[in-house]
N, C-alpha and C positions, 0 to 999 in steps of 0.2 A: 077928534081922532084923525090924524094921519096917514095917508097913505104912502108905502113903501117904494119907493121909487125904484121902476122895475131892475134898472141895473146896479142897484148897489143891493137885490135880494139875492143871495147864494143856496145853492145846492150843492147838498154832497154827496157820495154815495149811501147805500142803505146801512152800510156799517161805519158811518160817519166819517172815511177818511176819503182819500183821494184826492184829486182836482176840485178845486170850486167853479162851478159853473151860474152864471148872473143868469136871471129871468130870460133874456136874451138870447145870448146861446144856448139855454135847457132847449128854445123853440126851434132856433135852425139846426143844431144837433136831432133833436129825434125826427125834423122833416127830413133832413137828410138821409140819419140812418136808415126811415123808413121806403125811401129810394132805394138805398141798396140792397135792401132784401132781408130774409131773416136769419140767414148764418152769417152777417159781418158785422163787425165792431169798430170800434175809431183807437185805432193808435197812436198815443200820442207818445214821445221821447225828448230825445236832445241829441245830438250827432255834431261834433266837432265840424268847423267852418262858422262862415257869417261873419259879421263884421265886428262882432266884438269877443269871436273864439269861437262861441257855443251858439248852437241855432236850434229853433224849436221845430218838429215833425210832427203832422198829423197827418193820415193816412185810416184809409177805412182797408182789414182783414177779413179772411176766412176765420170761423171761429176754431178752425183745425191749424191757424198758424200760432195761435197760444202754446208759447215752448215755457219748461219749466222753470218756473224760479219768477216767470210773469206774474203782476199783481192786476186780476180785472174787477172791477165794480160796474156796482149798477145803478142805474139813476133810472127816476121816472120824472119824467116832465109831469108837468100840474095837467094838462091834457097831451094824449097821445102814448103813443104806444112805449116802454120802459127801453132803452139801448145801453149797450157794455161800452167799457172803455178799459182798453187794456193797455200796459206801461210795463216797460223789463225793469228789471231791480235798479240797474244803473243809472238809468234816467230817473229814476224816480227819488235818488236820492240830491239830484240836480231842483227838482218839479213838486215836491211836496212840496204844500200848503199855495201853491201856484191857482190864479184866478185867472179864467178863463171866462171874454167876452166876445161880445159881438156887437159889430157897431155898422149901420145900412148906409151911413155917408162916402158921398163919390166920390172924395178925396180923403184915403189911411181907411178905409172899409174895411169888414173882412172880421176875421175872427182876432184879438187879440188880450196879449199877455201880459199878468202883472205877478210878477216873480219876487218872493219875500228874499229869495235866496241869493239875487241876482247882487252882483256889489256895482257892475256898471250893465245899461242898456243902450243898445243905437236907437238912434231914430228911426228907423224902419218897424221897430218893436219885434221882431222876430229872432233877434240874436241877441244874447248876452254874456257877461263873464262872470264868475264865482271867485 
């Protein structure tokens, strides 16, 4: 039997849709949100600019800045406490089925993106175009 190699196992929210999140980021996502406290969430979007048009945003909220028409889900890491992530309509039609990692090397670290939706990416990974 085989073990799963932590970054290619995904998570989804508990109503199965949302961002995918790899073993990886499930970990520094809920240490982090557990930093922030327990009314904020992690924002995540897409906002015009970057270098190939579209650039990706994430951002921890108030749970009182959830405006309507927002889709938020929940995730629970394998250990640690469960955190929301919320996404307005528009982005999310950019960011469905979008995999979201996290990688601890000193050189391209950091959290990053693999977009189904994407038709080109820069090298930075942080921007793309549709």
């Amino acid at each position: 039997m085989s073990i799963p190699d932590p970054a290619t196992v995904t998570h989804t929210a508990h109503d199965g849709k949302g961002v995918l999140i790899t073993e990886k980021a499930m970990h520094q996502l809920a240490r982090l949100c557990n930093e922030q406290g327990k009314d904020k969430m992690l924002r995540v979007g897409v906002r015009s600019g970057g270098c190939s048009g579209m650039s990706y945003t994430m951002d921890f909220v108030s749970s009182s800045d959830v405006q309507k028409g927002d889709e938020v889900y929940e995730y629970t890491p394998p250990e640690g406490v469960p955190f929301k992530v919320v996404c307005d309509p528009k982005s999310l039609l950019y960011i469905y089925g979008m995999q979201l990692d996290f990688s601890n090397e000193l050189i391209g670290g950091g959290f990053n993106f693999t977009n189904p939706n994407a038709t080109q990416t820069c090298g930075c990974g942080s921007s793309f175009a549709v």
